[in-house]
NUDREN-721762 format. One record per residue (C-alpha): x, y, z. Coordinates in steps of 0.02 Angstrom, whole numbers, plus 50000, padded with zeros to 5 digits. Layout:
BEGIN
XYZ...
This chain:
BEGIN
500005000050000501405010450035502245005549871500705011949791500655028049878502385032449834501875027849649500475038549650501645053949743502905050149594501625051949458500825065849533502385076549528502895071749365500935078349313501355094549398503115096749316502405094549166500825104049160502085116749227503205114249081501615117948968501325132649072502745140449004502585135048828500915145048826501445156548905502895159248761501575155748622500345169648695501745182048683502225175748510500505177348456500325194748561501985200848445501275192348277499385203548325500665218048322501265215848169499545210548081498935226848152500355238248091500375228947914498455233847937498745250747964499895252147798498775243647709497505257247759498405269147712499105263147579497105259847510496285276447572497815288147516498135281947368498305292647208496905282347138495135277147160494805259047239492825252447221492345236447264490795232047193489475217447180488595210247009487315223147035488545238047031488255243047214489945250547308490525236347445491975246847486493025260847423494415272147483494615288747530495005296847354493865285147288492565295547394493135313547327493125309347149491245305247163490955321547269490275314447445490745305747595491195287647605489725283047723488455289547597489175279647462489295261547527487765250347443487485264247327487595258847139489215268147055488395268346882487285283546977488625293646964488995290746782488835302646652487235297946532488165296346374489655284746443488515274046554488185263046417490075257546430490025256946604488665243446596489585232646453491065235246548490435227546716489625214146632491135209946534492165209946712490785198446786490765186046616492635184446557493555181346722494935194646649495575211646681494395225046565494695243046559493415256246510493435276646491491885282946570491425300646624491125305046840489665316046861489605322147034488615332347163489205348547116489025346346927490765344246887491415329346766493035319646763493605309646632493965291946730494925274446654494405262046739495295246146748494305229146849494435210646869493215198146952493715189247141493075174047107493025167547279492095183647355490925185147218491415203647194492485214247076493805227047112494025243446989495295256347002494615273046927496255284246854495885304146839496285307046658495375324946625497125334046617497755321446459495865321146381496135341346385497705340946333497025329046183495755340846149497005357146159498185346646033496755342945905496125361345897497995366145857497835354045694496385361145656497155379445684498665373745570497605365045451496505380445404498215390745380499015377945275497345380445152497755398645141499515394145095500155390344924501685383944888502195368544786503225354244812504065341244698505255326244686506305317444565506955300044597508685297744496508595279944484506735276544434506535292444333504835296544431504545314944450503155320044571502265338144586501175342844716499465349844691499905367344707501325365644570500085359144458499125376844487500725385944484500815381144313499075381544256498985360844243497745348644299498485332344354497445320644226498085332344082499935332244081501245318744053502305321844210504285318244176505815329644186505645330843984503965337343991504665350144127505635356944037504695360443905503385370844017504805383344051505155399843950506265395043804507635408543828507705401244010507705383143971509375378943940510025388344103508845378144221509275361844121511145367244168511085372744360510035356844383511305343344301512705355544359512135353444540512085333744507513575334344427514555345344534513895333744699513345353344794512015350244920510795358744808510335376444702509095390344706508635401344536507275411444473506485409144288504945409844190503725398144142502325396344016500555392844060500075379143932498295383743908498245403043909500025407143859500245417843991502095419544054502295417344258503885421944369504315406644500505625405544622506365388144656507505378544771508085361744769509185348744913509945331244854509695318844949511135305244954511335288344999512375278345119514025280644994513405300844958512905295844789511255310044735509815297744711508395308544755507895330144740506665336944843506095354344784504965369244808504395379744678503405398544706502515409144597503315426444622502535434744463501885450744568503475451044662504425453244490503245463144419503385475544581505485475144550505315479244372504415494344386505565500544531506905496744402505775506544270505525519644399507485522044435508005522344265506665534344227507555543444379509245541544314508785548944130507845563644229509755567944319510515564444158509675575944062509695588244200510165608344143510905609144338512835600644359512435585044471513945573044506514355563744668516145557944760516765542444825517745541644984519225540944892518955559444834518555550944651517025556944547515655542144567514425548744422514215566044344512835570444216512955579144048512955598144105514395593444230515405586244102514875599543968515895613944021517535604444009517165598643836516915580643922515715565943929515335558544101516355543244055517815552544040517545559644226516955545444328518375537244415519585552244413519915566044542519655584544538521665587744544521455579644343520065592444310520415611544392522015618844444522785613744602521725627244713520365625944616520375607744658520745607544825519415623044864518035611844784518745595944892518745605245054516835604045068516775585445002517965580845131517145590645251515465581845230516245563845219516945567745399515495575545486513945569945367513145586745376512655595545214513675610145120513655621945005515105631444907515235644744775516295640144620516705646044436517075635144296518025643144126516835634043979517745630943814517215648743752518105655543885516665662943978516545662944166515085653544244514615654544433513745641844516513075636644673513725619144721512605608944878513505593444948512595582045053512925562245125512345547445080512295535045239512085516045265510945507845391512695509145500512535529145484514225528945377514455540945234514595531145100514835544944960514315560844938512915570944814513125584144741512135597644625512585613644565511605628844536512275640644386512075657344490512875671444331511455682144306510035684344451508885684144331509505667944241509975662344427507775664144475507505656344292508505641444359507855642244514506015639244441506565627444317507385616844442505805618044550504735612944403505825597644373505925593844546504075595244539503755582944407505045571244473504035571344641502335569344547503325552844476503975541944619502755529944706503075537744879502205551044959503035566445031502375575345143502965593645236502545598045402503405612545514503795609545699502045608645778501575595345638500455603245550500325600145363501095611245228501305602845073501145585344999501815577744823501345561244790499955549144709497975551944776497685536044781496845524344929498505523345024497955541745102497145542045276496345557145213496455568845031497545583745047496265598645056495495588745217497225590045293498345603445213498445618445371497645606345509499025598945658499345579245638498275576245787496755581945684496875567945551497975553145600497825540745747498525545645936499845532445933500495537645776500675555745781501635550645956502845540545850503245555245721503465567145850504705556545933505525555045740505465573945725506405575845883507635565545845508085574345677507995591945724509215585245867510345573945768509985582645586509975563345523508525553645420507465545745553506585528245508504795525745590503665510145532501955509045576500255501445499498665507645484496745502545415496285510845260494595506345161495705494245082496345484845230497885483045339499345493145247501075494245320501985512445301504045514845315504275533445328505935541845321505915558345400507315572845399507205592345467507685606045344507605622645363507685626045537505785621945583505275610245437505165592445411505075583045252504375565445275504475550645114503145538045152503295519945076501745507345075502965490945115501165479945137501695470945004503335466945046502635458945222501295449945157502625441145049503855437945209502265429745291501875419445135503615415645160503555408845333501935398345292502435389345143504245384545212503215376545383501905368745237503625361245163504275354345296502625346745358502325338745167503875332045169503925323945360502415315345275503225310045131504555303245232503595293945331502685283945215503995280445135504705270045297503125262945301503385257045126505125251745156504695242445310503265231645248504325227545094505805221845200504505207345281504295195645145505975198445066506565193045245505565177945226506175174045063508105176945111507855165645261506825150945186507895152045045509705150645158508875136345243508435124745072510305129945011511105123745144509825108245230508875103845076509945086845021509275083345233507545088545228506025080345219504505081845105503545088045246504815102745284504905104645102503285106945091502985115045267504435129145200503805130945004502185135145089502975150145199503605157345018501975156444945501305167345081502835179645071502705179844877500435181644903500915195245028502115204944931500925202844771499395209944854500795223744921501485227644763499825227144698499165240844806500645250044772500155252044590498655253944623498905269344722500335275444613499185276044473497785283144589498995299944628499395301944453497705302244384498035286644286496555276644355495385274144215493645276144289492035269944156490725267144273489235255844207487475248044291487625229444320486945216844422487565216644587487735198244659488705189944518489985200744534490035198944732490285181144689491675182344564492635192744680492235180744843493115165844749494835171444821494225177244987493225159345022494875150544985495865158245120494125157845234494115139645198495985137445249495485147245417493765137645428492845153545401490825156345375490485166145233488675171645210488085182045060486145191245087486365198344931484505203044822484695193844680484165207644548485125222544639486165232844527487285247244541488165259644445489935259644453491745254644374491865236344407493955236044408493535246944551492335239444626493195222444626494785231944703493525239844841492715222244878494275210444876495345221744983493775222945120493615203245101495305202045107495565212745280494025200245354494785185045336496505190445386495785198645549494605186845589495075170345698494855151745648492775146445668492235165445637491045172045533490865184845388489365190145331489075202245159487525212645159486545224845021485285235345044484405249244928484245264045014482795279345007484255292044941484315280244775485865272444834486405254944865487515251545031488555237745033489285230345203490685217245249490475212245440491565200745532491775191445698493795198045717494735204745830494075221445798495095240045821495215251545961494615270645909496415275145889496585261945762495065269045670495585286945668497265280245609496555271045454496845283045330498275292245356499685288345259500825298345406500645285745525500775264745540499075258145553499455242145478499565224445587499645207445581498305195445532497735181345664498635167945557500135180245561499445188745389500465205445330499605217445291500195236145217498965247045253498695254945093497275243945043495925253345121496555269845076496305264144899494615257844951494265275945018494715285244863493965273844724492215272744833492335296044817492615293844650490835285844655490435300344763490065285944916490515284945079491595274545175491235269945370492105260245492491105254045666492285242745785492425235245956493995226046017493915208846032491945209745959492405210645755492035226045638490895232145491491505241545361489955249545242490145258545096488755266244966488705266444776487405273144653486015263744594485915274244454487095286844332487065301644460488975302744483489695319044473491695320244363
């Protein structure tokens, strides 16, 4: 019994040692778990913050659309608290016109088990919008979905600001005119933009364009000199050349004045393979020059024939020009004075008295006068009255100096002179374009020479006797007064430019003023409208260049680019038969001869386009529109497009009326149909559908449609269709090429018909392309 006790003592201690022992073990497991509750909450915490301040909306939402949760910014993009959001439906705060999208959207989420995005519109409280993407996927085991909603007003504005800028620019380029054109060295090809083709008075479809027939369009005297600087340039490897010539309208006759300028372009080795050139029709610009040239010869015979000595000096004390009645005393032409000095001339102090004011005018630039007598041949004395005055550069330098003499012998002859030279001054005034005008120091008018035409504010007897500030603007009087300041101060020509609106328009003025006679001020005013109009023009047509050319470029990689696939795929198949094909089997024979058909279909339907669009510029598209019966023709053309369906295991399904005809070129028709077949089968996925559709419509028009159950384009895509500046073109399902030029051709031919092309799309849901013809001849050449 004893035993048994002890036993029971022993156990009992060993129970209490180890429930002691477990004790502990708790104990150390509560405090682990107390330190891993720490952590959870912390990680909670950032988590919290993490959701509630994040830069982006979170929404947790049920089938329905209600809100199971959100976050804090979540919240302030819809306008209200958090607490007044939960179990509300988000679609509430939707814009009408996107909610649509939202609904597809969260169906789509709910039904595809994969990430969707969406751009929707938030309407809240306070009537303000945001433009929201929204990006959610489905939690399969809760049942829910989570979205995250991205602000993306500031880039939709900035899309919007950027698409009113090429609208801006568009509308100027329309008002600009200036041509373009290109000659490729190795093909021959010369290409002329539209505006050339106006330049010279052409229409595209009328005119075999090649350098030959160039040529021949240019003013005969001129020809040979342009043929020359152009081969020259070649020839001579300069980056380029610049010339003016004439041309010859071909229809009218009429001869034109164009400026042009030309850059090589060079390949990798510098060899000239391409020109790029701009051409622009100056003919009023020349016609302007020639009668200032007219003008200043007219001026030049008016000094020649002058009764009064005029001559001028170089710095070099040498005569620069001298008229007749200079030279005429000394039994001299002009010739036989210009160049030498008055030392060869007079006697020694003759010479030097008639130098001293020259010299003194060259150093200080103000105007002099001296009192000299010349010996004729008869031997008779004659007095005259000599004025010397400067003639400055836009530096202020005396360049040379004027001079005229006035024969003063006899008073009487002396007035005589006096009025003649007056008279002749008088009708040399009446001549120049310019307008002079004489004011005294308050400004107020006292005489004016010039034309009475519309470049007048006002006619002279409205503002002969009345002060400046009683005819002309504020701000302009304010500007000559500053001008007459300056040259009463200075006794230099003072330059002031203004503009002002005249019944014609906006005319720009450069005026030229100078004080004379101690309180007067002669002013020479120049309309210059026409000389900014043509820097403007200028400016526009050099950005219109460079734009048409960044274009030109660019298609051209495009070109480049899709030609470089299949000749890739050539090369390579092509290595690998060379150097496996005594090791290959029929089925990689076969398996690689198969890959070069579709390279050498590809590049076929390519260079097909290509043509046809090369022909489609140059107006060498033959268009003889006829009425025929519809559906056999959709049939001929759908024998190509059901073999490469069939291959693909493609549905093709004509609802075609049986007696439905149109009016139209069938070459281009068949180009229009096979290329829209063409882009169905290659976009749409093994075990689709295509379906072709034609209806008549009330407007006595027939619209024809080619639907498909492809992959479909996002709006970018669409907008990008057309536009031969950038790469819209992309791979079919089966790995198809595709250029991109086919439905530009499409486009064009179906305007020639004076139809309409339209694209509708969805990603992932297939696309419809429709286009109308007419039922009937109604089309407009």
């Amino acid at each position: 019994m004893k035993k048994i006790r002890q036993l029971i003592d022993t156990d009992t201690e060993q129970l209490i040692q180890a429930l002691e022992l477990h004790q502990v073990e708790l104990e150390m497991q509560n405090q682990e778990l107390k330190l891993a509750k720490g952590k959870a909450d912390m990680a909670t915490d950032k988590y919290a913050e993490l959701y509630d301040f994040a830069p982006c909306g979170y929404f947790t939402l049920s089938p329905d659309g209600e809100i199971i949760e959100l976050n804090l910014y979540g919240s302030q993009m819809l306008g209200r608290e958090r607490k007044y959001l939960l179990d509300c439906r988000l679609g509430l705060y939707i814009s009408d016109q996107t909610r649509p999208i939202f609904n597809r959207f969260l169906e789509t989420v709910f039904n595809c088990h994969t990430q969707q995005t969406c751009e929707v519109i938030f309407s809240s409280k306070d009537q303000s919008i945001l433009f929201v993407h929204l990006s959610g996927i489905l939690v399969e085991q809760r049942g829910n979905c989570l979205v995250t909603a991205i602000d993306i007003s500031e880039r939709n504005q900035s899309r919007l600001t950027l698409q009113e800028s090429e609208t801006r620019l568009e509308k100027a380029q329309k008002i600009a005119h200036l041509g373009s054109w290109e000659f490729d060295f190795r093909s021959g090809a010369l290409i002329w933009s539209q505006e050339v083709y106006r330049i010279f008075g052409l229409e595209p479809d009328e005119f075999n364009l090649t350098y030959e027939g160039f040529l021949e369009l240019v003013y005969p005297e001129d020809r040979e000199t342009i043929n020359s600087t152009y081969l020259g340039s070649v020839e001579q490897n300069r980056d380029g050349y610049e010339n003016e010539h004439r041309i010859i309208r071909r229809n009218t006759g009429e001869i034109r004045f164009v400026y042009e300028k030309c850059e090589h372009i060079r390949d990798a080795s510098g060899k000239i393979i391409r020109s790029f050139g701009m051409i622009q029709d100056i003919t009023e610009r020349k016609l302007t020059e020639n009668t200032l040239i007219e003008n200043e010869e007219k001026f030049r015979n008016f000094i020649q024939c002058s009764s009064d000595p005029i001559f001028s000096f170089n710095r070099d004390e040498t005569y620069r020009f001298a008229n007749d009645a200079f030279a005429r005393p000394f039994g001299k032409n002009p010739l036989e004075i210009i160049g030498k000095t008055p030392y060869e001339i007079f006697p020694y102090d003759e010479a030097e008295k008639r130098l001293e004011i020259v010299r003194k005018v060259l150093k200080t630039g103000e105007k002099g006068e001296i009192e000299v007598d010349v010996v004729d041949p008869s031997g008779e004395s004659r007095y005259f009255l000599t004025t010397a005055d400067a003639v400055k550069n836009d530096q202020n330098q005396v360049v040379y100096v004027n001079c005229v003499s006035k024969e003063i012998t006899q008073l009487k002859n002396a007035e005589q002179a006096l009025k003649e030279s007056e008279a002749q001054i008088s009708a040399l005034l009446a001549a120049m374009p310019d307008m002079i005008f004489i004011l005294n120091r308050e400004g107020i008018f006292i005489d004016y020479h010039g034309p009475l035409s519309t470049e007048l504010y006002a006619t002279p007897d409205s503002f002969i006797g009345r002060s400046m500030f009683d005819v002309l603007p504020e701000d302009i009087v304010n500007q000559f007064f500053g001008a007459f300041e300056a040259a009463f101060r200075t006794g230099e020509v003072q330059l002031c430019e203004y503009s002002m609106t005249l019944p014609s328009g906006r005319q720009y003025f450069e005026s030229k003023v100078v004080a004379f006679d101690r309180d007067k001020i002669l002013t020479i005013i120049r309309n210059v409208s026409l000389y900014k109009d043509t820097e403007e023009l200028i400016k526009i047509k050099n950005s219109d260049l460079q734009r048409i050319n960044a274009e030109k470029d660019k298609f051209f990689s495009i070109i480049a680019h899709d030609l470089r696939s299949p000749f890739s795929g050539f090369l390579g198949l092509t290595e690998s038969m060379a150097k496996k094909l005594p090791n290959m089997t029929l089925n990689e024979i076969q398996h690689i001869t198969l890959l070069m058909h579709n390279s050498a279909a590809h590049l076929f339907r390519l260079l097909g386009n290509l043509l046809e669009w090369s022909k489609m510029e140059r107006g060498l598209t033959l268009f003889q529109p006829k009425t025929f019966v519809l559906m056999p023709k959709i049939s001929d053309s759908l024998i190509f497009a059901k073999e490469m369906a069939n291959n693909k295991k493609i549905i093709v399904r004509c609802k075609i009326p049986l007696n439905l005809k149109v009016f139209a070129d069938e070459n281009m028709f068949e180009s229009i149909f096979r290329n829209l077949m063409s882009n169905a089968v290659k976009y749409t996925p093994k075990g689709g559908r295509i379906t072709v559709t034609a209806t008549k419509n009330s407007n006595r028009s027939v619209e024809i449609s080619v639907s498909d159950t492809g992959i479909g384009m996002s709006k970018k895509l669409i907008d990008h269709l057309f536009r031969l500046d950038t790469q819209s073109n992309r791979k079919g399902t089966e790995g198809e090429y595709s250029s991109g030029l086919g439905l530009i051709i499409c486009r064009d031919f179906i305007e020639k018909h004076g139809g309409t092309l339209s694209v509708e799309s969805l990603e992932g849901k297939g696309s419809t392309f429709r286009f109308t013809l007419p039922e009937q001849n109604e089309i407009l050449n």
